[in-house]
N, C-alpha and C positions, 0 to 999 in steps of 0.2 A: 352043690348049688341048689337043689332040690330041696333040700333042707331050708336053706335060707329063706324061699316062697314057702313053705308051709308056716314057719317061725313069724315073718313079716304079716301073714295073708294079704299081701300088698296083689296088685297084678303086674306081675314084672315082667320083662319082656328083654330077649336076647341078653340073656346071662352068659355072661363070660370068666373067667378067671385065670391068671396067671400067674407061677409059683415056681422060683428058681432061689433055694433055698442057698445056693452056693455061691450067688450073686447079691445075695438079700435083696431080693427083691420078689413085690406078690402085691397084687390088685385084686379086687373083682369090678365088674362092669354090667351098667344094666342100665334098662331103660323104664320109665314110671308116667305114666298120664304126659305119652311122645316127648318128654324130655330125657336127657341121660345123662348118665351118673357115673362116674371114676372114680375107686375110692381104694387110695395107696394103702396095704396093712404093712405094718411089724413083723418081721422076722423074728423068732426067738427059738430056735429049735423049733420043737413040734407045736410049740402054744397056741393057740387060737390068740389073736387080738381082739381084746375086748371092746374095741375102740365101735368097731360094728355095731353093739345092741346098742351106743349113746346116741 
């Protein structure tokens, strides 16, 4: 998630994320100028979804 703030240089606040690779299922969560954000990825093995940098 560390990552993500430096990549963004957004100021984010209360990163969270969840990853149960055996349930397909993975979020991450955050919050940006007091509003907040949920944002369901892609399961595919180990891939990253690119769906984040769009």
């Amino acid at each position: 998630m560390t990552h993500l703030i430096r990549m963004s240089r957004l100021e984010l606040e209360n990163l969270r994320d969840y990853v149960d690779i055996e349930k397909g299922q993975a979020w991450i969560a955050f919050s940006h100028n007091k509003k907040s954000y949920k944002w369901k990825m892609n399961i595919n093995y180990d891939w990253l979804d690119t769906e984040i940098f769009f």
